[in-house]
N, C-alpha and C positions, 0 to 999 in steps of 0.2 A: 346636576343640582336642581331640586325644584325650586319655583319661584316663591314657596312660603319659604325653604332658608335661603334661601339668595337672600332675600331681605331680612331676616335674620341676624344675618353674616351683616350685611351692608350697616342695619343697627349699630351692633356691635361695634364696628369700625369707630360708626360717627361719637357713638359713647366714647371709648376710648380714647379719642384725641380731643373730647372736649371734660374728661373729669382725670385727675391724677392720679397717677399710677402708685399709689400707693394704697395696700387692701387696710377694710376699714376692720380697727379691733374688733375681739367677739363680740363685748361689751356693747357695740356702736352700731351693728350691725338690724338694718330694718327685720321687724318679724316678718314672717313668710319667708325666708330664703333669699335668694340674691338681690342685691342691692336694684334700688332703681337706677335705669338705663342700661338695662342689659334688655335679651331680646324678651322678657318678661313684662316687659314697659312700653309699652306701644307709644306713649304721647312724650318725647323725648324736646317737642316744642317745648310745653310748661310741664316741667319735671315737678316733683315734688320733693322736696328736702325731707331726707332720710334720718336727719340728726336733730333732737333737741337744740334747740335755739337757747345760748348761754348767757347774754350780757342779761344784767336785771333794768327793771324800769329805772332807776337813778342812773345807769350809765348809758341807757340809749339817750334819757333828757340832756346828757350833757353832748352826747355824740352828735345828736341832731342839731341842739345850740351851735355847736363848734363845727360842723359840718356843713349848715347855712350858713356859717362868717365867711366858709372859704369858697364857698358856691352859693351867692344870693343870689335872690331874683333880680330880673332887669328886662329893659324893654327884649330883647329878642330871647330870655330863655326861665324856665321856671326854675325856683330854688332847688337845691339838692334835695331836702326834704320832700318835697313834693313830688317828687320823680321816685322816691323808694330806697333813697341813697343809703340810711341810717338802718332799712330793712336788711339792705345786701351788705354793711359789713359785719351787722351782725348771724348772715346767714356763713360768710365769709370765715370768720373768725369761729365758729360754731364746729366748721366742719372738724371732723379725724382725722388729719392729716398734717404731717409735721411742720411743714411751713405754717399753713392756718394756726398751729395750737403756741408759735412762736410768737405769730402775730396777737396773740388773744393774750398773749401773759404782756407783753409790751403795752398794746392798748389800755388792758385794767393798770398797771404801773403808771401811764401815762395820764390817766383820766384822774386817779389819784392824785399824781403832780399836778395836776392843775388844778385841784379843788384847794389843796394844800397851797399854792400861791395865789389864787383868789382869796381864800382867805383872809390870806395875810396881807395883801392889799386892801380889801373891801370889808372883811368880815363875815363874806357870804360866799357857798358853792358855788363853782361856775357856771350852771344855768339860771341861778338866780341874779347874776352880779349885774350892774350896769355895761349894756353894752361900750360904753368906754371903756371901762374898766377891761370888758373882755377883749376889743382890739387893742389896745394896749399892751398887756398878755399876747398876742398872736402876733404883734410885731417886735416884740422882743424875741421870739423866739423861732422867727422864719427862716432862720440862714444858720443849718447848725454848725457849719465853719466857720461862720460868723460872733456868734451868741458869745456870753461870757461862760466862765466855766461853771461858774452856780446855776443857769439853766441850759449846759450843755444836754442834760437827761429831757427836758423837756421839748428844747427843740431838736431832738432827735424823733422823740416821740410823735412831732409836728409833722415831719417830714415826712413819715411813714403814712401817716393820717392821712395826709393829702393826696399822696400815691390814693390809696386804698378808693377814693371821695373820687379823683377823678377816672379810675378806674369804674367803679359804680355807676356817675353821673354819664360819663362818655360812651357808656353799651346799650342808654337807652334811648330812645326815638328823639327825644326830645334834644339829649347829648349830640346826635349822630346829624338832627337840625343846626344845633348851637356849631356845628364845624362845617357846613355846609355838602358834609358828602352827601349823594346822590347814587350812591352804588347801590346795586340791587332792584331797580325800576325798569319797568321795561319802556324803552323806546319805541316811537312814532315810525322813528326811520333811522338811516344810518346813523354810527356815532360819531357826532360831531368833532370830535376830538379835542388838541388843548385851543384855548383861543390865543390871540395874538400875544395878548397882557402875560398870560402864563409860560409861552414861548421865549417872550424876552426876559422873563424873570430866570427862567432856566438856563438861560443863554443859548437858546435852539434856533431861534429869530435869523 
């Protein structure tokens, strides 16, 4: 095998275990011929999204509102917003692919419900309502075994949100700081291994 398809082949590999195995309809499909990250795509670092981007400007306003309630800023980490959170579930929810297109009918349901109970609380959408208003909203409906049954739909819709935000927030640099890992760096010298504190917490001590 030469070593332009060796790597090639090696592409391919890394494509395939990092997008879903699922082929994208006619409809959805990039012009030119095959999808990006195949060995047609050489920059598999920063890919570029193949698909129209679906949410409208009213539902990212309320995505990034409600997205920064559940990931604000603070002293050790930046808002979700600011890290590109609100970008990736709408690149997320966008994509051709069965699970994604499950997610994107729930989300518009959900964003729905909640403008629809802001409302009626406030009188206003929920990116305009008072942030009272909006945690208020976000604590009723955080536990959805919890919740009553008139916002069971909504804190279901919560629940997914959050996944989707810390999924988003935790893959970026900033995420991967806010948890302390350190993987991927190269070291000085040997690896130091776990320290004493981490030993006894595992019971290895």
């Amino acid at each position: 095998m030469s070593e332009a398809t060796r790597r090639q082949v090696l592409k391919l590999i890394l494509a395939g275990s990092a997008v879903p195995l699922t082929t994208l309809a006619e409809d959805a499909r990039p012009s030119g011929g095959l999808q990006r990250g195949t060995a047609t795509d050489p920059d598999l670092v920063n890919p570029v999204v193949p698909w129209p981007l679906l949410l409208t400007d009213a539902e990212l306003r309320t995505v990034t509102v409600l997205a920064d309630l559940v990931l604000p800023a603070d002293e050790r980490s930046p808002s979700a917003s600011e890290v590109g959170v609100p970008a990736f579930i709408n690149e997320w929810v966008s994509a051709p692919y069965e699970d994604q297109q499950k997610d994107l009918l729930a989300l518009r349901e959900g964003l729905a419900w909640l403008d629809v109970e802001c409302r009626n609380r406030s009188g206003k959408p929920f990116h305009e309502a008072d942030e009272t208003i909006q945690m208020a909203i976000c604590a009723d409906i955080c536990n959805k075994e919890e919740a009553p049954e008139a916002l069971k739909a909504g804190a279901a819709f919560f629940d997914r949100f959050r996944f989707l935000c810390l999924a988003g927030f935790y893959t970026t640099e900033a995420g991967r700081k806010d948890l302390g890992y350190i993987g991927n760096v190269p070291l000085a010298g040997d690896f130091p291994g776990a320290t004493a504190e981490q030993k006894k917490y595992l019971g290895l001590d």
